[in-house]
C-alpha positions as CSV (number, residue, x, y, z in Angstrom):
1,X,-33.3,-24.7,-15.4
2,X,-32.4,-27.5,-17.6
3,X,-33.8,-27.4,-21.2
4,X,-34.4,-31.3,-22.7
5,X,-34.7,-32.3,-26.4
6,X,-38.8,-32.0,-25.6
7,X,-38.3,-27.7,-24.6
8,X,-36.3,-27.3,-27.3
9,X,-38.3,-29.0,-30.1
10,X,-41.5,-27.4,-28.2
11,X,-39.7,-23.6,-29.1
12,X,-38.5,-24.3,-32.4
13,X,-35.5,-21.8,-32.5
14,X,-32.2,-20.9,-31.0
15,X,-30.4,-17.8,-31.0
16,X,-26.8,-17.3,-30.8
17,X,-24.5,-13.9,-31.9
18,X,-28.1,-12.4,-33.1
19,X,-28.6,-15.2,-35.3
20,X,-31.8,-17.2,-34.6
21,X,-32.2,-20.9,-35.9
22,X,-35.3,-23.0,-36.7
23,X,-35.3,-26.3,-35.6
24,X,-37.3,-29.4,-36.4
25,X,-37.1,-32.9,-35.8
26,X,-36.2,-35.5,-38.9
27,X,-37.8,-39.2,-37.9
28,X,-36.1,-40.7,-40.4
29,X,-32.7,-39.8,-39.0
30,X,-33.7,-39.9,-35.7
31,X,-32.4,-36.3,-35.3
32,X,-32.8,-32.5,-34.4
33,X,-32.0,-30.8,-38.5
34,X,-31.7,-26.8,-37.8
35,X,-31.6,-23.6,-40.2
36,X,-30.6,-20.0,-39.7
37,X,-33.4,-17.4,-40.4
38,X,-33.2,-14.4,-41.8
39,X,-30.3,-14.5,-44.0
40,X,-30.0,-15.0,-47.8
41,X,-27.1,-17.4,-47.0
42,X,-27.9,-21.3,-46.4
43,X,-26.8,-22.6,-43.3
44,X,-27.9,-25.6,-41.8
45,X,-26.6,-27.6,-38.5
46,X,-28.2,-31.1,-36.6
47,X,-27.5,-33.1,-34.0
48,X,-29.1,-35.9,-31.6
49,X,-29.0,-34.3,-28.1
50,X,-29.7,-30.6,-27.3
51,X,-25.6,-30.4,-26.4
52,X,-24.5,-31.8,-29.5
53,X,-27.6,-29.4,-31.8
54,X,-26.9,-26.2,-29.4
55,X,-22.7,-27.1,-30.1
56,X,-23.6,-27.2,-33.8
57,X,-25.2,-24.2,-34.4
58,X,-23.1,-21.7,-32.4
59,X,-19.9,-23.9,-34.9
60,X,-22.1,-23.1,-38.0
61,X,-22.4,-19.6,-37.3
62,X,-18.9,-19.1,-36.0
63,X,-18.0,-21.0,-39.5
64,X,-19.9,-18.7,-41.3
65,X,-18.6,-15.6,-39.8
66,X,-15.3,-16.5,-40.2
67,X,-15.5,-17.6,-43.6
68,X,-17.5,-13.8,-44.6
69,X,-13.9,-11.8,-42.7
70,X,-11.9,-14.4,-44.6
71,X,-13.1,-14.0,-48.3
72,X,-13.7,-10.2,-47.3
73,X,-17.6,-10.2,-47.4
74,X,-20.0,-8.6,-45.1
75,X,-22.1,-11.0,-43.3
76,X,-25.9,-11.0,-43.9
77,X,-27.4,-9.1,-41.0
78,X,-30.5,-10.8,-39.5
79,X,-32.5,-7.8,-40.0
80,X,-31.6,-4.2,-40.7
81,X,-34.4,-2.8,-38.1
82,X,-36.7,-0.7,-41.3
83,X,-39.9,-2.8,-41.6
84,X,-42.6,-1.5,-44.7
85,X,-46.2,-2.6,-44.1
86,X,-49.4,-2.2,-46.1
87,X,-52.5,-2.2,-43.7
88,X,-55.5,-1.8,-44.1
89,X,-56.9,2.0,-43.8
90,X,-58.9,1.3,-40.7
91,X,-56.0,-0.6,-39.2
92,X,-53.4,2.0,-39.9
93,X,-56.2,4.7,-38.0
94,X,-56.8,2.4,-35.0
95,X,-52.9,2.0,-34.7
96,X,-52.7,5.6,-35.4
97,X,-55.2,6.2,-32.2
98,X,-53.4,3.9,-29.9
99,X,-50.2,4.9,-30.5
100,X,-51.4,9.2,-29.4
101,X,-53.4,7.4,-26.4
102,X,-50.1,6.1,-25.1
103,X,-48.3,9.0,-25.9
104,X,-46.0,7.4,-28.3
105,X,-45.4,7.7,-32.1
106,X,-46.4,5.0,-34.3
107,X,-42.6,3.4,-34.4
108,X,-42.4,3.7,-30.6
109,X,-45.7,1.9,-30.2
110,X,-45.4,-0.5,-33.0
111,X,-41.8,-1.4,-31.7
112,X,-43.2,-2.4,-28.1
113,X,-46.1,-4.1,-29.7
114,X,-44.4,-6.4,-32.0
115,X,-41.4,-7.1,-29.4
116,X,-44.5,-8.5,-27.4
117,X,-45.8,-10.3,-30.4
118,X,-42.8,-12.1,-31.0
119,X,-41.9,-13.0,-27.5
120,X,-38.1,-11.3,-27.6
């Protein structure tokens, strides 16, 4: 299937090496302006086609991994796969409920859920 500029502005992100990018369109530029999510590091990449945008991110996290081995850092990890959450008392009990009903803990249920949630 071939994605246009319309798909990808419709979907908003991009994922590449585990990274994930938001992108948005700037009308003044006439232009596709994308971030990467999830990491305390800035990095942004545009371009005008989805080519030239889809080319530019994969360089600006290529650049950015090469410039964390170079100077000796670790790279920011997207997401380190622990997640806290305050709930609600009766939420916590429903989730508690559903999770036995399924047979699963609350992490194994939970995990399934949210995967859904977010579309991955």
């Amino acid at each position: 299937m071939v994605r246009g500029i319309g798909d990808l502005a419709m979907s908003h992100a991009m994922n590449y090496k585990g990274y994930s990018g938001r992108v948005e369109f700037d009308p003044r530029d006439s232009i596709f302006v994308g971030r990467v999510l999830g990491i305390a590091d800035s990095i942004t990449f545009h371009g005008d086609t989805v080519a030239s945008l889809t080319e530019a991110f994969h360089e600006a996290v290529d650049h950015y991994l090469a410039d964390c081995a170079s100077t000796g850092r670790d790279p920011h990890k997207p997401a380190s796969g622990k997640l806290m959450l305050r709930i609600r008392p009766e939420v916590h009990a429903a989730v508690s409920i559903a999770a036995q009903a399924a047979g699963k803990s609350i992490n194994q249920w939970a995990d399934e859920v949210l995967e859904q949630a977010a579309h991955v």
